[in-house]
Kinemage of the C-alpha trace (Angstrom):
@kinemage 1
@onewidth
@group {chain A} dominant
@subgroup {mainchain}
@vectorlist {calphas} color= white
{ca unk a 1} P 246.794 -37.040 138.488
{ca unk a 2} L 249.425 -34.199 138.183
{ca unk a 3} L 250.511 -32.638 135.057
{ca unk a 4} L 253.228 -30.260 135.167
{ca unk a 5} L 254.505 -28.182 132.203
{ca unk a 6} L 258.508 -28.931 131.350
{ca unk a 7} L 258.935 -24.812 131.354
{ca unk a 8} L 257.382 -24.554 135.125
{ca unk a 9} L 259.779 -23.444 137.581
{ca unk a 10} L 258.512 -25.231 141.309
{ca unk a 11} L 260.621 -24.726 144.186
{ca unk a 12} L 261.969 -28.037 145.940
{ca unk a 13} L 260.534 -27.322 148.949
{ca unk a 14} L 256.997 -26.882 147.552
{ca unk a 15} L 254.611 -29.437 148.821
{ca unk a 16} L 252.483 -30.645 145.746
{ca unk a 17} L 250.230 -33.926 146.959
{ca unk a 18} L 249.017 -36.142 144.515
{ca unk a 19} L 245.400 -37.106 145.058
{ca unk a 20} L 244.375 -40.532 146.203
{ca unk a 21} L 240.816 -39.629 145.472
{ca unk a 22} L 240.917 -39.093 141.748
{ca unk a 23} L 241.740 -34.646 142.014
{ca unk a 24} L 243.807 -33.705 138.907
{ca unk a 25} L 246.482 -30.751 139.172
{ca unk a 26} L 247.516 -28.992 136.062
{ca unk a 27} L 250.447 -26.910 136.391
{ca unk a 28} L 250.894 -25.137 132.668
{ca unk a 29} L 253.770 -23.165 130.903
{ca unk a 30} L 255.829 -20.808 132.768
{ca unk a 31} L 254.232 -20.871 135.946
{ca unk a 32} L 256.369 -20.375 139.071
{ca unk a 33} L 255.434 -21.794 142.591
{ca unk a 34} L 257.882 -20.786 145.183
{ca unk a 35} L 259.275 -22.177 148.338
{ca unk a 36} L 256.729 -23.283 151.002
{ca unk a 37} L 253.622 -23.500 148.928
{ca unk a 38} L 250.939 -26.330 149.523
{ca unk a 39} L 248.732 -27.687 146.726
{ca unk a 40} L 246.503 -29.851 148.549
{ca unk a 41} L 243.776 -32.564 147.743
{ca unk a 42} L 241.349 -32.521 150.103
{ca unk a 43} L 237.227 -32.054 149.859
{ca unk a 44} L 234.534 -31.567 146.830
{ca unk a 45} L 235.512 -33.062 143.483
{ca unk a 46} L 237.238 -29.927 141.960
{ca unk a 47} L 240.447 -29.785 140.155
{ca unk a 48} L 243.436 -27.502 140.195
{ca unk a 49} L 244.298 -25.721 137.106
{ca unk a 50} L 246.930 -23.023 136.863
{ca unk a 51} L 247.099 -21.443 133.691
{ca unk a 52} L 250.416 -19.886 132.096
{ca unk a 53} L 252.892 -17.561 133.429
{ca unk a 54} L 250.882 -17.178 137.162
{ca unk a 55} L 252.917 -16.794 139.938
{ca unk a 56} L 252.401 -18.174 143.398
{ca unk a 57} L 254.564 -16.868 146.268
{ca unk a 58} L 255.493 -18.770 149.846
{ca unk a 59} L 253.737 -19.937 152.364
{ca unk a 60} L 250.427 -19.809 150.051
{ca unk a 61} L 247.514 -22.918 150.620
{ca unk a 62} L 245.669 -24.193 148.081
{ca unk a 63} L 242.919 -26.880 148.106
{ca unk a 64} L 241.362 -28.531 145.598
{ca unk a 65} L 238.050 -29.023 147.307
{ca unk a 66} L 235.185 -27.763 144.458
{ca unk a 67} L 237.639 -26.772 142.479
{ca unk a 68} L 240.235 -23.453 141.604
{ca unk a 69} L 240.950 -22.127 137.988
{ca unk a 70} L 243.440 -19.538 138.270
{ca unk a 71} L 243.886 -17.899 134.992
{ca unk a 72} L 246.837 -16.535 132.866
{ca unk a 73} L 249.253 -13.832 134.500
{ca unk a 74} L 247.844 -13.572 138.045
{ca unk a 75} L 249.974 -12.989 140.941
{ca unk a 76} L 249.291 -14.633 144.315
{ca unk a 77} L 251.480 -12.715 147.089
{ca unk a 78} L 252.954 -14.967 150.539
{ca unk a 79} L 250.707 -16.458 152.791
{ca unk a 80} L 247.245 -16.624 150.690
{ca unk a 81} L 244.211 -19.553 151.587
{ca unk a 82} L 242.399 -20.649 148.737
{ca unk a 83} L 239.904 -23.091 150.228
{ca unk a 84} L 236.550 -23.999 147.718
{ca unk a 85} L 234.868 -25.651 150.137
{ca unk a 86} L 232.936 -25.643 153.467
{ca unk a 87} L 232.489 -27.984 156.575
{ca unk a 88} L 228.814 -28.838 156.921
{ca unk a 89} L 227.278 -27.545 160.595
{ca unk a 90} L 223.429 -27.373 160.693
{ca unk a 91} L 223.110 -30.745 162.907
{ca unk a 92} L 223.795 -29.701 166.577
{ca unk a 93} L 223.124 -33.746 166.735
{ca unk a 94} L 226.384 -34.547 164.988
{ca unk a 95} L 229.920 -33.587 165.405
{ca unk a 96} L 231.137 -30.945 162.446
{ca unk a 97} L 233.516 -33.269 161.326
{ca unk a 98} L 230.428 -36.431 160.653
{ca unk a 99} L 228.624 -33.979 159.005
{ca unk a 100} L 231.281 -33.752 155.945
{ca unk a 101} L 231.193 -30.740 153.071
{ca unk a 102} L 228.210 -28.423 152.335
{ca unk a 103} L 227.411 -28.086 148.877
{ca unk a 104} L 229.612 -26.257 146.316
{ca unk a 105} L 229.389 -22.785 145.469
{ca unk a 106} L 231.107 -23.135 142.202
{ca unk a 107} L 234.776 -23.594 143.727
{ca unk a 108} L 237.406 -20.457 143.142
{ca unk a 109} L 237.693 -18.722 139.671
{ca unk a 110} L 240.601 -16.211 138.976
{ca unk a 111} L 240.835 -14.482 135.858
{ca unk a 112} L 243.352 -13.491 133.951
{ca unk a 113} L 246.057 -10.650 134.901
{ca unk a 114} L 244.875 -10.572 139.028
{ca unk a 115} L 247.155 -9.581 141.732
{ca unk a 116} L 246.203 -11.198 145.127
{ca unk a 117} L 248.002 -9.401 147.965
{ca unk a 118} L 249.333 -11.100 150.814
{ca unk a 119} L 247.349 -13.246 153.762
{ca unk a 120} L 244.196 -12.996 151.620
{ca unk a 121} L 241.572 -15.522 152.311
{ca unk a 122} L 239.778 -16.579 149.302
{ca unk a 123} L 236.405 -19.210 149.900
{ca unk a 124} L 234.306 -20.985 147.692
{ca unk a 125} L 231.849 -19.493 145.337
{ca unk a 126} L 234.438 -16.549 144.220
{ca unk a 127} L 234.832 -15.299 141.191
{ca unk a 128} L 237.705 -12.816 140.759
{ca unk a 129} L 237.374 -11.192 137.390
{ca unk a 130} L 240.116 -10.136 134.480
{ca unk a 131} L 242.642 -7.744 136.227
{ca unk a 132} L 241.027 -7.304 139.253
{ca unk a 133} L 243.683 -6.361 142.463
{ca unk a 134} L 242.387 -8.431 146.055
{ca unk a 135} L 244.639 -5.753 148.402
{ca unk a 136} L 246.403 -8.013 151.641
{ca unk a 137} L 244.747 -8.983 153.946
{ca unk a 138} L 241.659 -9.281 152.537
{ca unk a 139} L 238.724 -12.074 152.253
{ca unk a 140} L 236.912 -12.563 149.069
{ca unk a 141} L 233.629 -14.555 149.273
{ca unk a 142} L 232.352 -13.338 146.755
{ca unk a 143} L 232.438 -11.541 142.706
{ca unk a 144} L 235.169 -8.664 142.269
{ca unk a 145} L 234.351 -7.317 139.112
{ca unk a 146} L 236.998 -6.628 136.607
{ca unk a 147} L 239.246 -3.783 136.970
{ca unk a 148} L 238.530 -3.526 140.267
{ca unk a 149} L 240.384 -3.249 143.599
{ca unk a 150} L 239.230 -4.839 146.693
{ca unk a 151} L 239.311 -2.521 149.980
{ca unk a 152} L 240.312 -4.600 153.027
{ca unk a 153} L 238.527 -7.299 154.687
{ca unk a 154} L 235.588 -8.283 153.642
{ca unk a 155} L 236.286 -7.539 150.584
{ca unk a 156} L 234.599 -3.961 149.098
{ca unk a 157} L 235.450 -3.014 145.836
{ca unk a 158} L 236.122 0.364 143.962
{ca unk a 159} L 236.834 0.920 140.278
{ca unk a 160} L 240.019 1.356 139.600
{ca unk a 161} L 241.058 0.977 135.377
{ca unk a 162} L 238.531 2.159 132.936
């Protein structure tokens, strides 16, 4: 199922794919998805849900996999991989695509008022708190607290806003 807000602005040559499997994509007021973005349903059981007045830039990739909130006023710079989910490996028996998804981590959560810089990886099991800044070219696996900026990849974090 998609829902998109009358008030969102999405380029024409975004690439939004509705899910044969049952994902849902909320798109809500005021958001703006540029040229060149991918919204994909693929993986995991999670949902999409952009809240109000986020931003996503070109050439960004989103799956669905186990699932991505992005919050209220966050900014997602060109060229950013959101992927909540991970190929299963273990079984040197098996081929890593037979061996499907491993478990979630609890998808992708973006808080309100974040600025992701550009070619950021994001994975599954991330929680990017309220105002938080991910600088480019950094991968988040894991919790930025709020406030915070991330320092290059992997992601290390320093307090920047009291």
């Amino acid at each position: 199922m998609l829902t998109i807000d009358k008030s969102a602005q999405i380029s024409d040559l975004a690439d939004i794919e509705k899910s044969s499997k049952g994902t849902k994509i909320f798109i809500s007021k005021k958001v703006v998805i540029d040229s060149f973005v991918k919204l994909k349903s693929v993986g995991g059981k999670g949902n999409i849900f952009i809240d109000e007045q986020s931003y996503i830039n070109s050439g960004t990739v989103i799956y669905s996999g186990n699932g991505i909130l992005i919050g209220k006023n966050v900014l997602i710079a060109a060229n950013c991989t959101l992927a909540p989910v991970n190929h299963e490996f273990k079984s040197k028996h098996k081929l890593i695509n037979e061996q499907r998804f491993q478990p979630s981590k609890g998808g992708i959560i973006i808080e309100d008022d974040v600025w992701i810089g550009s070619n950021t990886i994001i994975l599954d099991g991330s929680v990017i708190q309220k105002g938080a800044v991910v600088c480019a070219g950094s991968l988040v696996n894991s919790n930025l607290p709020k406030y915070s900026v991330s320092k290059g990849m992997p992601a290390k974090v320093f307090k920047y806003r009291e």
